[in-house]
N, C-alpha and C positions, 0 to 999 in steps of 0.2 A: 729102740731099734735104730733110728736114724742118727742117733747120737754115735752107735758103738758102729755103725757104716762109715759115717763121715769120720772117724779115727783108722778107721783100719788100713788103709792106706799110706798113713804116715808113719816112719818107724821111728822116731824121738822115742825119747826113753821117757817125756812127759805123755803122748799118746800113750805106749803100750802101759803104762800107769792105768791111763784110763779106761784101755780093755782089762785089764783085771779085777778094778772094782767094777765096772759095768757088770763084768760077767759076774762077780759077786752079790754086788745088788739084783740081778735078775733073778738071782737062788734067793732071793729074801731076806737077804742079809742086810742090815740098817746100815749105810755107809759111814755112820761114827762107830760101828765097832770093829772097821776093817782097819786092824793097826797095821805100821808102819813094819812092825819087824815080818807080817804074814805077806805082807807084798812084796817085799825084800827077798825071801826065803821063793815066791815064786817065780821071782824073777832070774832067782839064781845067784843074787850077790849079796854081798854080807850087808849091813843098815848105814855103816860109815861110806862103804862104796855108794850107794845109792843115794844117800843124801849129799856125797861132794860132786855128784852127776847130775844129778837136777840142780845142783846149785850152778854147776859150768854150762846148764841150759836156762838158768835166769829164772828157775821155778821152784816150786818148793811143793812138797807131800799136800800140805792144807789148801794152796793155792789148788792143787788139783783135784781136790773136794772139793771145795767151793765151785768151781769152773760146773762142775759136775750137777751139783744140788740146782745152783743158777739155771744151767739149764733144762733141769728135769721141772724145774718151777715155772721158770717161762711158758714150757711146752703146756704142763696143767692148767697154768692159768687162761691159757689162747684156747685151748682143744677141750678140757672139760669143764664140765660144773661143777665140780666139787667147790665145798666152799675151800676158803682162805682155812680155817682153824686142820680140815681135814688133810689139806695140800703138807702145811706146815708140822703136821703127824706123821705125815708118810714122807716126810725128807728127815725125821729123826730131830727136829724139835721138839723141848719137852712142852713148849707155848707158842701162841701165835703171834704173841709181840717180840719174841727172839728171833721166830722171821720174817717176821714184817723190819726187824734193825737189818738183819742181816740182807735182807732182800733189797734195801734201800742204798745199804752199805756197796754191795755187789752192781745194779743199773743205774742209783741217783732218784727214782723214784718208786714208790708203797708199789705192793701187789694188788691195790684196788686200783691205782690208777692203768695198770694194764688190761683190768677187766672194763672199765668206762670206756 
């Protein structure tokens, strides 16, 4: 919820990106299977217009997943207990060593050094 607050505010074409899967992922929807042409279609532009507009914004469709998981990871790892294997299920990894890469790749260091 604080994630899709602190966006709505800004009307970049990489925020309203991010309210549309936010609002997807709160319907249950696993954020790898929201493709690029179903956010395109709700944005109202065709897939070539919306990938030459995030590019004249310095961003990209993946970057703004990633943006997205990052923080939905961060928040889990500070706020619950969940473990690490569970955290990494419910961001739509199929292992928790793809994110614990991923997770390392995205702050610079493991999702157990946030919890220590």
């Amino acid at each position: 919820e604080s994630i899709l607050t602190h966006y709505r505010s800004d009307n970049s074409l990489s925020a309203r990106i991010k309210r549309v899967l936010l609002h997807r992922k709160g319907m249950e929807t696993e954020l790898e299977n929201l493709n690029f042409e179903l956010v395109a279609s709700e944005l109202n532009m065709t897939t070539h217009t919306l990938r030459r507009r995030l590019k004249d914004e310095g961003n990209s469709y993946q970057e703004i997943k990633d943006s997205i998981r990052r923080d939905q990871a961060m928040m889990m790892l500070q706020k619950t207990d969940m473990s690490i294997q569970d955290i990494s299920t419910n961001l739509g990894f199929s292992e928790s060593a793809a994110f614990n890469r991923a997770f390392k790749k995205w702050t610079g260091i493991t999702p157990g050094n946030i919890r220590s």
